[in-house]
NUTIRO-944419 format. One line per 3 residues: for each residue x, y, z of C-alpha. Coordinates in Angstrom, 2 decimals, m for minus. Example, Ala and Ser with C-alpha at 12.3 -4.5 7.8 and 13.67 -1.06 7.14 Angstrom:
REM NUTIRO-944419
12.30,m4.50,7.80  13.67,m1.06,7.14
END
This chain:
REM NUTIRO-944419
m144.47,m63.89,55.07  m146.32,m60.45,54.18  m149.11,m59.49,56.77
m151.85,m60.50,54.55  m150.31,m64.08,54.47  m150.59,m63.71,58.41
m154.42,m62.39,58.56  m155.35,m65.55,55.99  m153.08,m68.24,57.43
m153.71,m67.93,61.37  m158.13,m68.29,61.41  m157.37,m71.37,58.95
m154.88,m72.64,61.17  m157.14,m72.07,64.34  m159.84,m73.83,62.73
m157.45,m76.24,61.81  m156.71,m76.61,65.14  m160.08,m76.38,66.57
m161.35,m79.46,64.34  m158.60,m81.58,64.88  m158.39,m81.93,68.68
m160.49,m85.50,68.50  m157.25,m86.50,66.31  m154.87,m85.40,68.94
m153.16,m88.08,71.06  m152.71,m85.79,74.32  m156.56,m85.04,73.95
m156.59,m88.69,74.67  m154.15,m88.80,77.36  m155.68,m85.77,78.79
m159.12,m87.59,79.23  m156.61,m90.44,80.61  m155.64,m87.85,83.12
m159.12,m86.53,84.28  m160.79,m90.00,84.50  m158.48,m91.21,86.65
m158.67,m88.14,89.18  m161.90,m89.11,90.55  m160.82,m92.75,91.92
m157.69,m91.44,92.66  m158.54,m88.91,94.30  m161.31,m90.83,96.44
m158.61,m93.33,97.54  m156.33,m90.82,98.62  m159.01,m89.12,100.19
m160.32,m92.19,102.43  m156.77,m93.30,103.10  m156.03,m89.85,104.63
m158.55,m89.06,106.36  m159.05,m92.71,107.69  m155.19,m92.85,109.22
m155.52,m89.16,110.59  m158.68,m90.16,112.27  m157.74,m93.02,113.84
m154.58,m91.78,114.87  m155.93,m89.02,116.46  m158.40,m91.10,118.63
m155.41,m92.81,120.18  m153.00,m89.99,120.24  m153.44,m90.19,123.93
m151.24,m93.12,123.89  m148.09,m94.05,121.56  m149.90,m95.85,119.14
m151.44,m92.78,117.75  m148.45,m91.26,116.99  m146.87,m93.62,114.49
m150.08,m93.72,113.26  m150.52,m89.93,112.05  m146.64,m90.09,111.07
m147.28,m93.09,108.57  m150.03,m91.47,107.35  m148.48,m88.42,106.39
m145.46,m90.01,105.54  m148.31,m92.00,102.79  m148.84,m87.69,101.56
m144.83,m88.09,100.63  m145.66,m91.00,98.25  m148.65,m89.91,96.81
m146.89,m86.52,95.82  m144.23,m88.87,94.14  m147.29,m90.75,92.20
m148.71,m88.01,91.35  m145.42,m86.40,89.68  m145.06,m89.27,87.84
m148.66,m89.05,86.58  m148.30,m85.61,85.47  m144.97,m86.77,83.62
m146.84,m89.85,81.77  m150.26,m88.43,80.16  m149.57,m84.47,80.74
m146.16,m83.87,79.66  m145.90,m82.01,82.72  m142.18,m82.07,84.18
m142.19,m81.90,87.70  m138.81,m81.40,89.55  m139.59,m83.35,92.95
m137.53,m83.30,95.83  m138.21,m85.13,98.51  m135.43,m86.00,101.33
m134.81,m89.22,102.54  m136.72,m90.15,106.12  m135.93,m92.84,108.01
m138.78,m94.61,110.00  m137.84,m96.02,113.64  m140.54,m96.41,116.08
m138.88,m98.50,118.34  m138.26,m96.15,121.10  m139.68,m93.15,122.55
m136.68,m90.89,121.30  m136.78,m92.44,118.10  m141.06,m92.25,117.18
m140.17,m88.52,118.22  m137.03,m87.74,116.05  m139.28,m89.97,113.07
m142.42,m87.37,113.91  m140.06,m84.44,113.42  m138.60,m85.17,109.98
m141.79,m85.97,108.71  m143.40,m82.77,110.24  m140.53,m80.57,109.47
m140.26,m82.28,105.66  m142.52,m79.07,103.30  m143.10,m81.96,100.90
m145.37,m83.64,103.34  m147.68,m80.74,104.01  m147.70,m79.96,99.67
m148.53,m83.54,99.67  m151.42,m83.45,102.05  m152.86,m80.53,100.11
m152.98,m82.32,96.81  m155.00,m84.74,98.80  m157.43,m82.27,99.58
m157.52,m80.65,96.25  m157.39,m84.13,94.54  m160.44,m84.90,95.69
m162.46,m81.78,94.24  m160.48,m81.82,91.23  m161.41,m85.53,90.74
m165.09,m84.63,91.22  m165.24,m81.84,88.91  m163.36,m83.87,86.19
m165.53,m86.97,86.19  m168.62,m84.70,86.21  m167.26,m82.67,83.66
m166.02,m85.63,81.24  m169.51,m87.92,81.48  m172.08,m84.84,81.31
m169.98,m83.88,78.18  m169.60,m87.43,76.72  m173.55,m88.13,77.57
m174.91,m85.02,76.09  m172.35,m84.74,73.07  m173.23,m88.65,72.35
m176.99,m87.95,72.87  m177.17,m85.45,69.93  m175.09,m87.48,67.48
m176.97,m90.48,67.69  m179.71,m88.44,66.78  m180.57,m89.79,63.09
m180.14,m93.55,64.05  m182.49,m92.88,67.13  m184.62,m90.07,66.38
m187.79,m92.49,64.69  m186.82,m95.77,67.05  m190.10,m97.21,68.27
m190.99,m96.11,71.93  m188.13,m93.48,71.79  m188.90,m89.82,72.34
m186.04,m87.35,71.71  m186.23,m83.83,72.94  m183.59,m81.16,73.14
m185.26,m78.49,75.57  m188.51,m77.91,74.64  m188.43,m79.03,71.14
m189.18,m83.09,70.17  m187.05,m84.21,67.54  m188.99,m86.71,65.09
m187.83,m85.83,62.00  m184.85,m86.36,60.42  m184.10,m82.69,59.37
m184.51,m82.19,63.01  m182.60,m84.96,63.51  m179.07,m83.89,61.32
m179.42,m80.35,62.90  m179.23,m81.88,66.23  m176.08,m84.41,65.39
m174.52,m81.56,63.77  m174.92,m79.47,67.08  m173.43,m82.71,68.70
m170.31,m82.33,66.40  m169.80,m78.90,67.75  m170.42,m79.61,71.46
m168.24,m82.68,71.20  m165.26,m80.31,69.83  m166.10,m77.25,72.03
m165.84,m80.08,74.81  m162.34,m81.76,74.51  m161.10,m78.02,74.25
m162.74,m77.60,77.74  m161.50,m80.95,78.90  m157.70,m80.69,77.62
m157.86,m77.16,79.43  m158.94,m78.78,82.45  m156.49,m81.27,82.79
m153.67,m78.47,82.37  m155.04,m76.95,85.32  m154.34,m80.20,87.16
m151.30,m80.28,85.40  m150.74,m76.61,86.94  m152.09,m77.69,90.44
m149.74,m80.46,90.68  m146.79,m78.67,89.37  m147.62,m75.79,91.43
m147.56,m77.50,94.85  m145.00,m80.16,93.88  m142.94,m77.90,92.25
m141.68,m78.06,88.61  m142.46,m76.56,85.06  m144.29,m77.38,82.33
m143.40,m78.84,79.29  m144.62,m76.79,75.84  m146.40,m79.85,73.60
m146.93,m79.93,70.32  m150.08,m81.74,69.28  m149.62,m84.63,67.25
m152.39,m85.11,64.46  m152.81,m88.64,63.53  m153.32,m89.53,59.81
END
């Protein structure tokens, strides 16, 4: 291919591209991804913190003890979950590794030798980071996916809405109540909704990229699939 088959071919095929991400199933799987971060990530959150802070109270006597373990043993199989996740909607391949501990909390030697795999196991602590960074990443994705979604639906229901009795549309400072205005606005909507799911599919490869980099793994190149 000469270099002025290059210079016409690649801004058709990034428009291509840029048009056809609401055809994409990953786009799909990606909003998948990022919807599910924010209950996720409040669960894992609560469960946590709850067992930590209970455990902690009664660390002064044995029962505390288990208690903190099995809760950060929990960090071992939300890592796992999360892996999994990342495999099923991101494409992300993450190589896991997580060694075998045995729970026995029926003596005093054996509630300590329990303690110290699960202290001395790196997957645990990785694990009780992606808590942490679950939680903010779950926030920032729901916030990010319904302001987008409201605003980008907003504008496109524009000319069905724009001249409804006892509705009053206004983008800004301007009142939209005719149907000129109207089009102008759902085309704007068309825009913001594409512009969007280009945001939102690069935010959930960041979580992709947060979970692969503290659980350890690569990811996987994917090729869009255009439907139709």
């Amino acid at each position: 291919m000469s270099e002025s088959a290059r210079s016409l071919s690649s801004p058709i095929d990034a428009f291509a591209q840029f048009i056809g991400v609401p055809f994409q199933r990953q786009t799909y799987r990606n909003l998948a991804y990022l919807l599910l971060a924010f209950p996720l990530g409040i669960a894992y959150f609560t469960v946590i913190t709850t067992g930590l802070s209970t455990g902690l109270s009664l660390v002064v006597t044995l029962l505390g003890i288990p208690i903190i373990v099995g809760t950060l043993a929990v960090t071992l199989g939300i890592g796992s979950f999360e892996a999994q996740l990342a495999g099923w909607l991101l494409d992300v391949d993450v190589n896991r590794s997580v060694p075998d501990v045995e729970f026995a909390f029926g003596s005093v030697d054996e509630i300590i030798a329990t303690t110290k795999r699960v202290v001395t196991t790196s997957a645990t602590w990785t694990g009780l980071l992606l808590v942490g960074l679950k939680f903010v990443f779950g926030v920032v994705a729901f916030t990010a996916v319904v302001t987008a979604g409201a605003i980008s639906v907003t504008l496109l229901s524009l000319p069905i809405f724009y001249n409804a009795s006892g509705v009053t549309y206004t983008v800004g400072p301007y009142v939209v109540d005719t149907l000129a205005e109207a089009l102008v606005g759902a085309g704007c909507g068309v825009i913001l909704l594409l512009v969007s799911l280009h945001v939102l599919n690069g935010l959930a490869r960041l979580g992709g990229f947060l979970t692969t980099a503290l659980l350890g793994g690569q990811i996987t190149t994917v090729t869009g699939d255009v439907d139709g």
